[in-house]
C-alpha positions in Angstrom: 32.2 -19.4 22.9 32.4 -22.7 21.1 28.5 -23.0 20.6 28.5 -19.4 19.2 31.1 -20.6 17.2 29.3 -22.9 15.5 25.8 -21.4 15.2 27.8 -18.4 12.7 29.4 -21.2 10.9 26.5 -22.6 10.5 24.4 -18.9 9.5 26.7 -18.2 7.2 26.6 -22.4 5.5 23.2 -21.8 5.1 23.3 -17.9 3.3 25.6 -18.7 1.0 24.7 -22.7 0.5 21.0 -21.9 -0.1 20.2 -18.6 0.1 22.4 -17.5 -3.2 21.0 -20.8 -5.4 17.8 -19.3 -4.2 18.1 -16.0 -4.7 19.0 -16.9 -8.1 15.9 -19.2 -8.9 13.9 -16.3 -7.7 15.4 -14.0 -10.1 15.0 -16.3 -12.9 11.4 -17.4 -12.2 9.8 -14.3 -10.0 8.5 -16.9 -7.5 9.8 -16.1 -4.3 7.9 -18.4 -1.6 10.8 -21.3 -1.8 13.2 -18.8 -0.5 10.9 -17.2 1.9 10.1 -20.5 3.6 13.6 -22.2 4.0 14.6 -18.3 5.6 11.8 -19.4 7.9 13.2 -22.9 8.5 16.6 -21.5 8.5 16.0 -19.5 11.2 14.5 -22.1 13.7 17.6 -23.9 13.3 19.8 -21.4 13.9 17.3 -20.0 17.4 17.7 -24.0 18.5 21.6 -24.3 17.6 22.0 -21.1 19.8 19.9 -22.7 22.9 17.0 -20.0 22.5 13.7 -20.8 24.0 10.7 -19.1 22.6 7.8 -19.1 24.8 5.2 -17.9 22.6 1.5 -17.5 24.1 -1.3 -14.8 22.6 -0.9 -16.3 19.0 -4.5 -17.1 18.5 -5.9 -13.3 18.9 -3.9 -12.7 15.6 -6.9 -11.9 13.0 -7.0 -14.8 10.2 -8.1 -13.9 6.7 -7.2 -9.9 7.2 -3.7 -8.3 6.4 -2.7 -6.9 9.8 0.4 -4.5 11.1 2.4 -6.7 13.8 3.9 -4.2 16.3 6.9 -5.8 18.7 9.5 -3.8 21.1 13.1 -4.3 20.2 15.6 -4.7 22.7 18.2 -6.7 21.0 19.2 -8.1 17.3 17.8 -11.2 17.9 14.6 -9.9 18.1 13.7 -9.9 13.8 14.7 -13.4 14.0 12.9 -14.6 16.6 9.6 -13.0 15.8 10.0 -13.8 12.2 9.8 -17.1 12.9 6.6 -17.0 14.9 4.9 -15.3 12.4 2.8 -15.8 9.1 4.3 -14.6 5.9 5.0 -10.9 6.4 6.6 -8.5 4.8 8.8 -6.1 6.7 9.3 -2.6 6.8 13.1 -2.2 8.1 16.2 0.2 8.4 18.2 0.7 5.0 21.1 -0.4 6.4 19.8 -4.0 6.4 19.2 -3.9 2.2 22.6 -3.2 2.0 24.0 -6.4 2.9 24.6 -9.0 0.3 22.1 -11.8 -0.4 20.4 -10.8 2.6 19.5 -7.5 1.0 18.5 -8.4 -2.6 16.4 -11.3 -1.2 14.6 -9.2 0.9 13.9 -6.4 -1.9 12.9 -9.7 -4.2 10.1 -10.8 -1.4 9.1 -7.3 -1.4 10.3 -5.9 1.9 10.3 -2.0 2.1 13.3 0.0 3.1 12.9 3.4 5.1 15.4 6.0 4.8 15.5 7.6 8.3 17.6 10.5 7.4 15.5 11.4 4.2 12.2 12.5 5.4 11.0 12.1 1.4 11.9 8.9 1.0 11.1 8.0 4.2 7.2 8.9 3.7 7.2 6.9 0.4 8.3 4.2 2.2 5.2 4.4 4.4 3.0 5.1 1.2 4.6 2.3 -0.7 3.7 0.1 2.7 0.0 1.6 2.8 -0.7 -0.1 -0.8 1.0 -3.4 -0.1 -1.0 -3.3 2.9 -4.2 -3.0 0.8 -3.2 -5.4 -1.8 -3.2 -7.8 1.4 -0.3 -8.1 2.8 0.5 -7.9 6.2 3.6 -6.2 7.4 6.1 -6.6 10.5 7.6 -3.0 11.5 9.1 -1.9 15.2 7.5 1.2 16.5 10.0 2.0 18.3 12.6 2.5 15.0 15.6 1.3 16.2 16.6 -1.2 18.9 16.3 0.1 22.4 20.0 0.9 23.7 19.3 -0.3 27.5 16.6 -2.6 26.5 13.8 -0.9 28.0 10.4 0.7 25.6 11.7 3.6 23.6 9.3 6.0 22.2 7.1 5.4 19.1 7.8 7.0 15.6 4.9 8.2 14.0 5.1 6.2 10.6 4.1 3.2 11.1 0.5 3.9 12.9 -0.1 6.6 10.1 0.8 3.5 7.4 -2.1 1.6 9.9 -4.1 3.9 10.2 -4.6 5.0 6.4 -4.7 1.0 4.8 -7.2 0.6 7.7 -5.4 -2.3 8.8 -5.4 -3.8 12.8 -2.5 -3.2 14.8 -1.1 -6.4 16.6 0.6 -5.1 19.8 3.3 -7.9 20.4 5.8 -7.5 23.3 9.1 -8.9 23.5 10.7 -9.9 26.8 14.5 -11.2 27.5 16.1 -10.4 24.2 18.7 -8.4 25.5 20.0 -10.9 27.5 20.3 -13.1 24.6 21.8 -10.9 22.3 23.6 -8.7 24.4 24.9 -5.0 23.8 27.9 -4.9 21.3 27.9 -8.8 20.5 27.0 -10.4 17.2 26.8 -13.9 19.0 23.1 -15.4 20.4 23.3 -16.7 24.1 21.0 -19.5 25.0 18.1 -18.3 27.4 14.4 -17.8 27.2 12.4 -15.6 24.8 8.9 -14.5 25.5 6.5 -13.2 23.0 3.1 -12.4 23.6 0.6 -11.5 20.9 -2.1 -9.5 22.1 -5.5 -8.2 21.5 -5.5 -6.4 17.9 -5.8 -2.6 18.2 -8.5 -1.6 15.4 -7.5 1.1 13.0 -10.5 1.2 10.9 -13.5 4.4 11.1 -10.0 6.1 12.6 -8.5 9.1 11.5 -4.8 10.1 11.8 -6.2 12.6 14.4 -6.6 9.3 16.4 -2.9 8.6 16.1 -1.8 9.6 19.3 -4.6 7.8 21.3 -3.9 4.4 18.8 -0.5 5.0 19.7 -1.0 4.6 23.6 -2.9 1.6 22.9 -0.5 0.0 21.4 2.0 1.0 23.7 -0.3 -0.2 27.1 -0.7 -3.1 25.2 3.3 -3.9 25.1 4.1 -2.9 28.4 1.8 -5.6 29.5 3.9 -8.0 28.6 7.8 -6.8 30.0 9.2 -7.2 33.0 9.5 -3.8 35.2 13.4 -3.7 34.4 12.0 -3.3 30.3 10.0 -0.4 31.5 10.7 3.1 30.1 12.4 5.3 33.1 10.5 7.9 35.0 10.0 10.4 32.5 10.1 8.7 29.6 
């Protein structure tokens, strides 16, 4: 209790200590990287205040010099933190809800991160358009297949907007699966539990010469790909 105690006094020292005066300087001078990179420092403090261990393996199959989609599971809320911090600069295509919350919010719009609207199916598809041309201009992109984090922890099924953003930038997929999160962060909690994190990158699933006929097969590759890497209790159920 004390120790997740401490790692939200210290969350919240380092939002409004440095992400405000940051926020600000990014206003004033458009340059957003110093903000971007202390989030990223930021939050390897706050995963090693907490006592979580990532166990990353996989990370070298990640094409360099491409933009790529990174696809993880999500079991728990500490799942965007952790695999932020494994990653290269990204930005992310996220719930709404998210942009709504102060600093955290307007930094995120700043950087260029991409609400979606789930209950406006308008704005949700210019979301994914607005994704497709970032995605061309080079920038790779973190998004959750699976839309929402799992309520049980196990692999929910995919929504359709983020392989058709793939598929029409022609960008590759990186399948990534995420394994003990929901122990971490559990169910109803806001605090992080120390324990052991696995993430393993996987072979890229290639999107280009591919048609959005081919979602559904591109789909089931991705989603092999991520079941590779859980533990039978992160399975979907029988019928799932």
């Amino acid at each position: 209790m004390l120790r997740a105690a401490f790692v939200a006094l210290v969350s919240l020292f380092f939002v409004f200590s440095l992400g405000t005066p940051l926020v600000v300087y990014a206003a004033i001078t458009g340059n957003t990287d110093p903000l971007y990179r202390v989030s990223h420092y930021c939050v390897g403090v706050v995963l090693r205040l907490a006592g979580v261990r990532l166990e990353v393996s996989g990370r070298e199959r990640v094409p360099s010099r491409r933009a790529v989609v990174f696809m993880p599971n999500h079991e728990s809320n500490a799942d965007a933190p952790a695999i932020f911090f494994c990653l290269p600069p990204v930005l992310v295509l996220g719930k709404e809800e998210f942009f709504r919350v102060p600093i955290l919010g307007r930094a995120m719009r700043m950087r260029g991160f991409i609400p979606v609207d789930r209950q406006h199916r308008q704005r949700a598809i210019e979301a994914v358009e607005a994704a497709v041309g970032a995605l061309g201009a080079g920038n790779s992109f973190l998004v959750f297949p699976e839309g929402t984090r799992s309520p049980d922890g196990r692999l929910q099924p995919f929504k359709k907007g983020p392989f058709i953003m793939a598929l029409k930038a022609g960008a590759p997929i990186v399948p990534v699966s995420l394994s003990g999160g929901r122990r971490i962060m559990r169910k109803g909690e806001a605090a992080l539990h120390p324990g052991r994190l696995r993430i393993t990158f996987h072979e890229p699933v290639a999107t280009e010469n591919r048609s959005l006929e081919d979602r559904e097969q591109v789909m089931e590759e991705v989603r092999r790909a991520i079941l590779s890497g859980l533990t039978p209790e992160e399975w979907p159920l029988a019928g799932e």
